[in-house]
FITI-542357 format. One line per 2 residues: for each residue x, y, z of C-alpha. Coordinates in nm, 4 decimals, m for minus. Each point is the difference from the previous one (the first is absolute). Layout:
X,Y,Z | ...
// end
This chain:
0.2165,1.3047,m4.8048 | m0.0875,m0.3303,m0.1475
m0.2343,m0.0142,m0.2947 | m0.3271,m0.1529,0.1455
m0.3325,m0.0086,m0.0943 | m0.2066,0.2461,0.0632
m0.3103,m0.0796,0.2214 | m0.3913,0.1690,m0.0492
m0.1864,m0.0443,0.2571 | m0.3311,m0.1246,m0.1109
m0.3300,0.2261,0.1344 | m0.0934,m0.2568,0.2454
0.2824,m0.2125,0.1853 | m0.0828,m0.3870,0.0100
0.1768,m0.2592,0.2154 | 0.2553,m0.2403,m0.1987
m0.0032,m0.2648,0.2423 | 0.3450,m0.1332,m0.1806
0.1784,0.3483,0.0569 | 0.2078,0.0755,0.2875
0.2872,m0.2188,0.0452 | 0.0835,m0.1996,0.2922
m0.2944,0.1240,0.1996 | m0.2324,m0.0208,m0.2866
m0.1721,m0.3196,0.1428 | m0.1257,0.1423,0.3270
m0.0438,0.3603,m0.1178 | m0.3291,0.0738,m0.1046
m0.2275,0.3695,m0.0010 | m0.2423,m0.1122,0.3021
0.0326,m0.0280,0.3696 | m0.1946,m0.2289,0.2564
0.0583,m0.3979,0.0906 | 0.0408,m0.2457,m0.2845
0.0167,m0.2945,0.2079 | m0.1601,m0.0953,0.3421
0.3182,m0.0625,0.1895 | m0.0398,0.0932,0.4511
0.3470,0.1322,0.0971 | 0.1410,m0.1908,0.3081
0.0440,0.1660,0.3471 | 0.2317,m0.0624,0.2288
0.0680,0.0230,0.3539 | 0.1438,0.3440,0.0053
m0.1440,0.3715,0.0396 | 0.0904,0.0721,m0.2816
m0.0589,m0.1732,m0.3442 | 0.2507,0.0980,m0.3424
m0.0915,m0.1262,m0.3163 | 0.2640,0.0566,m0.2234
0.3136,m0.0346,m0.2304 | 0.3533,0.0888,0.0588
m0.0136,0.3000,m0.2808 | 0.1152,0.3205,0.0709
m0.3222,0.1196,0.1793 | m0.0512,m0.3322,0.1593
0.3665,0.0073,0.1240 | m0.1376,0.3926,0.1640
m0.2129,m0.1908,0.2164 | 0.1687,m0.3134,0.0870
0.3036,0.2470,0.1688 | m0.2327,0.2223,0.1718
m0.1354,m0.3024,0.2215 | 0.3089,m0.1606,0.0150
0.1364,0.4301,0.1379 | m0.3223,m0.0357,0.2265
0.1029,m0.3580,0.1585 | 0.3981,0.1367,0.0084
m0.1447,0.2684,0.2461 | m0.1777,m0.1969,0.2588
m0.3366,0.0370,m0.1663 | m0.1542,m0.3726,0.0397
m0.3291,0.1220,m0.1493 | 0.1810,m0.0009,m0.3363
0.0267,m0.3556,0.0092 | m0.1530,m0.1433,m0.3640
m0.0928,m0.2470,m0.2501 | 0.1489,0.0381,m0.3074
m0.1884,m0.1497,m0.2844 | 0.1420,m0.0351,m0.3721
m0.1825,0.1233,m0.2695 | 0.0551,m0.1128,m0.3167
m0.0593,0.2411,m0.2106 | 0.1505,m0.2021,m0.2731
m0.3273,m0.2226,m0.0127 | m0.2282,0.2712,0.1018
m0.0501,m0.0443,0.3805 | m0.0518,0.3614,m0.0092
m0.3463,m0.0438,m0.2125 | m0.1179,m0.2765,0.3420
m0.3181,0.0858,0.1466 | 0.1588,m0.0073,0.3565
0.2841,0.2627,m0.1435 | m0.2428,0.2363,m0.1815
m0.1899,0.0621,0.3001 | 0.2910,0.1053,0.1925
0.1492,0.2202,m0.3180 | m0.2335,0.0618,m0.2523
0.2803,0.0886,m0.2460 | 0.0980,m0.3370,0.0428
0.4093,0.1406,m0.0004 | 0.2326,m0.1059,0.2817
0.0396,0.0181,0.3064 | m0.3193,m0.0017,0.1994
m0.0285,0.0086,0.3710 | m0.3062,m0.1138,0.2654
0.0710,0.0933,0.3348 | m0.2142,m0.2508,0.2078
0.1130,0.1384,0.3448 | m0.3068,0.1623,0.0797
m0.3896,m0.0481,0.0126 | m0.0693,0.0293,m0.3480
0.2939,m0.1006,m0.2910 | 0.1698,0.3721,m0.2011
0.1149,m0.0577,m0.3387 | 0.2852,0.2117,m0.0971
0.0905,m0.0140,m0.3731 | 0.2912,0.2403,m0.1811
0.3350,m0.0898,0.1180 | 0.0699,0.4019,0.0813
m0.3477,m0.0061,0.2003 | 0.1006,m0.3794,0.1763
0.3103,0.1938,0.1328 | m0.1591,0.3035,0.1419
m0.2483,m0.2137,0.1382 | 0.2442,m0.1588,0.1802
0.2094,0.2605,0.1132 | m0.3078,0.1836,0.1771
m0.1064,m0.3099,0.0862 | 0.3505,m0.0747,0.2441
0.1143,0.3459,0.0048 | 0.3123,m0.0880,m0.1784
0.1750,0.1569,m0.2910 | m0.2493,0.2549,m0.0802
0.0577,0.3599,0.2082 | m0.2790,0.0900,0.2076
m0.2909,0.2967,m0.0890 | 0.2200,0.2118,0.2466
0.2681,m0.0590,m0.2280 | m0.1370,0.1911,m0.2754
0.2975,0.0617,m0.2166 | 0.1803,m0.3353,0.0263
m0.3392,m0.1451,m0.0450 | m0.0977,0.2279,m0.3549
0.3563,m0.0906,m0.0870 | m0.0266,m0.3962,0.0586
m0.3630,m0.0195,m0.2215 | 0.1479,0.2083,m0.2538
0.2771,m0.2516,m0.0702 | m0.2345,m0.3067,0.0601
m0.2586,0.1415,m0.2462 | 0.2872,0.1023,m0.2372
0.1000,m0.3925,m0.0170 | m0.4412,m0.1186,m0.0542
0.0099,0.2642,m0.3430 | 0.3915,m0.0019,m0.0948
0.0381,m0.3854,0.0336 | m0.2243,m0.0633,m0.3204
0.2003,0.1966,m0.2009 | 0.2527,m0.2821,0.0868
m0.2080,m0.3392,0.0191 | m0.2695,m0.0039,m0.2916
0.2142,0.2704,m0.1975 | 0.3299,m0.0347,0.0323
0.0167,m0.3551,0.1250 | m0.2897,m0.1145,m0.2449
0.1450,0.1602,m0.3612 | 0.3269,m0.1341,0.1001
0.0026,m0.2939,0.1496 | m0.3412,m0.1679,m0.0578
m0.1359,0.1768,m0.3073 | m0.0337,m0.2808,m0.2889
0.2191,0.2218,m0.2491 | 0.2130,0.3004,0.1267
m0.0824,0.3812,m0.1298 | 0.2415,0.2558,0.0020
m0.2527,0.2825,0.0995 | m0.1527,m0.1551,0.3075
0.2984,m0.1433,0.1402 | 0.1979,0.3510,m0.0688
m0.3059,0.1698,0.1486 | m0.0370,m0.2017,0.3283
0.4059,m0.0165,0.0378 | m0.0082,0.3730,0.0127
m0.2394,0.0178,0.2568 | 0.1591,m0.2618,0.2075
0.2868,0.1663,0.0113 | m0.1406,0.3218,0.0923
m0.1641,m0.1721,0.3182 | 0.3326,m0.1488,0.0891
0.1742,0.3398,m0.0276 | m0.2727,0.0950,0.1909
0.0720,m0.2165,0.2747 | 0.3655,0.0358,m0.0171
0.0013,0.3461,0.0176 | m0.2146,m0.0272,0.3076
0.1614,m0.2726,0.2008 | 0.3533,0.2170,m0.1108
m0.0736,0.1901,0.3607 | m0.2199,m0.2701,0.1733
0.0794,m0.3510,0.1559 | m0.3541,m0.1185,m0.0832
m0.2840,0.1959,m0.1905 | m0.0894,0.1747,0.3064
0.3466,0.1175,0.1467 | 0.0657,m0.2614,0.3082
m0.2886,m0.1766,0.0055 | m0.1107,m0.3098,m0.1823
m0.3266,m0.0273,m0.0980 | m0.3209,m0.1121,m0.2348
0.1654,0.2022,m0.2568 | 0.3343,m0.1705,0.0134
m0.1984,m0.3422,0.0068 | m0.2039,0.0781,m0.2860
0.3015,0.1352,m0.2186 | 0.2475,m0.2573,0.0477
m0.1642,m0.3112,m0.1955 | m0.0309,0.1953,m0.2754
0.2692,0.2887,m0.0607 | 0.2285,m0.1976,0.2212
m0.0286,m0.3015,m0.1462 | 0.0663,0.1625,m0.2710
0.3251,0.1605,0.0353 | 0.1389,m0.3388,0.1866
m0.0951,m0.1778,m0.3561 | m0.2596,m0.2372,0.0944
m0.2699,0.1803,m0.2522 | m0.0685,m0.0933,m0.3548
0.3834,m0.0331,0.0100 | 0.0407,0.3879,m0.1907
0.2834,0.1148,0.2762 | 0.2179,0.0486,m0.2433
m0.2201,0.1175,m0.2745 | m0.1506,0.2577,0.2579
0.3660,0.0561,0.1209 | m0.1005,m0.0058,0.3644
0.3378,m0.0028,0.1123 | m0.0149,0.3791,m0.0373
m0.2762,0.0613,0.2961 | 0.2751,m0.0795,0.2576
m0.2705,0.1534,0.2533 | m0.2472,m0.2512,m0.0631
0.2418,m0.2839,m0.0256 | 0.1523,0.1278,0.4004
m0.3748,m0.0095,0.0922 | m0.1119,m0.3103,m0.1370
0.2836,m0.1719,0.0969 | m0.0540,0.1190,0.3762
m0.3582,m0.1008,m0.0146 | 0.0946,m0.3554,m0.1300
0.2187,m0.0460,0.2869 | m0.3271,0.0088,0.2289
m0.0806,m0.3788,0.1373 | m0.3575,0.0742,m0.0319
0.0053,0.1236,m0.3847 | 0.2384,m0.3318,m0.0327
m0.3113,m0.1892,0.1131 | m0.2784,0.1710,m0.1662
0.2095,m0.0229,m0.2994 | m0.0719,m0.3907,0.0018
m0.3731,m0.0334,0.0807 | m0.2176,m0.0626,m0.2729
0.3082,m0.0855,m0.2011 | m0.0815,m0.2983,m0.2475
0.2949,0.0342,m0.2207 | 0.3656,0.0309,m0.0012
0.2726,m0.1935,0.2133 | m0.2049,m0.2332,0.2482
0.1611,0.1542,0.2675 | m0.1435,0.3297,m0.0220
m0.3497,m0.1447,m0.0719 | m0.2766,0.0461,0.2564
m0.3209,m0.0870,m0.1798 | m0.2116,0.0314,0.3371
0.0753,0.1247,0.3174 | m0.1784,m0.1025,0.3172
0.2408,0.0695,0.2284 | 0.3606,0.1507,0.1077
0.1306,m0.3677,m0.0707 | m0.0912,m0.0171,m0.3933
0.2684,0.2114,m0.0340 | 0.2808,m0.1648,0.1494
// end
């Protein structure tokens, strides 16, 4: 292992406001609004406020799924986000997600507005909402099945994004022991998954759903080498399973679309900062 300097932590842990790397000017230790800033509303029934990340991508699909099947109550606004400049930290956004992280969803079709924040909570909302892509309560074992693998993505996907992701890609020096540590892991979860999907079309046998929405930005993203770009220092090409899977899922119009809302970066072609209707995304 490299030599490095060993760190004590002191008895009481203060903020260094110049420590963290490319994030370090928006992260901070406190939540709540640092700047009055209303979010705008559109049209719609349903208003995203968001960024084409991994779990903004989760969301972006799913309505873009819902509209695919004939459900016209899907129809949204898709705001961006910037959570570059701290959007997130807006008065307007903090009172629809007080942990100020994207996405966040208001669903203004009824009497009173319903704020649904989490990207793994958006999507269930959703699917109960439409009765798509979730099995019913009579469906008990596809149903126990389908939340296990969606809550498997909300506490695996982490282990990926501010561990993996961060120490290797965005850390301001690179560490042997953390990147080592969170490689490990990463590529338990995709042996994980390839093991799984070895017997399985999607994560739960034939049908898609939530969970195959949820896992795909992330772990499929992954093994098609659009994250941190590590394919071939995670060797992905060995989850053959996943790859099938992802590549399957990718050939889905809809995840095509929701792939390119939000999207403020990367060939002009595939950017959709804002969507307000089927024609922004031509």
């Amino acid at each position: 292992m490299t030599d490095q300097a060993s760190y004590v932590p002191p008895k009481v842990w203060s903020w260094n406001p110049g420590n963290g790397g490319k994030f370090a000017h928006i992260n901070r230790p406190t939540a709540g609004a640092r700047q009055e800033q209303a979010l705008p509303r559109g049209a719609h029934p349903l208003q995203l406020y968001s960024l084409a990340t991994p779990n903004g991508v989760k969301v972006t699909v799913m309505l873009e799924e819902l509209l695919a099947a004939g459900f016209s109550g899907a129809e949204y606004d898709a705001w961006l986000i910037d959570i570059q400049t701290g959007d997130q930290f807006g008065s307007g956004f903090v009172s629809v997600n007080p942990n100020s992280k994207i996405p966040a969803l208001l669903d203004v079709s009824g009497a009173e507005p319903i704020r649904v924040f989490e990207s793994g909570a958006i999507l269930l909302y959703l699917a109960e909402k439409f009765g798509c892509f979730v099995p019913t309560l009579e469906q008990a074992a596809s149903r126990a099945e389908c939340l296990s693998w969606l809550f498997w993505q909300m506490s695996s996907a982490p282990y990926l994004g501010g561990g993996f992701g961060h120490f290797y890609a965005y850390a301001p020096q690179k560490w042997q022991y953390p990147i080592d540590r969170y490689a490990m892991e990463v590529k338990r979860q995709l042996d994980v998954l390839d093991q799984h999907l070895a017997k399985r079309r999607y994560l739960c046998d034939e049908a898609y759903t939530i969970a195959d929405i949820a896992i795909f930005p992330w772990y499929g993203a992954l093994v098609l080498g659009e994250q941190y770009g590590a394919a071939e220092f995670l060797d992905v090409a060995s989850y053959r399973h996943v790859i099938r899977w992802a590549n399957e899922i990718l050939s889905r119009p809809a995840v095509q679309r929701g792939r390119r809302v939000n999207r403020s970066w990367g060939p002009e072609e595939l950017r959709v900062p804002e969507r307000h209707s089927a024609a922004d995304i031509s």
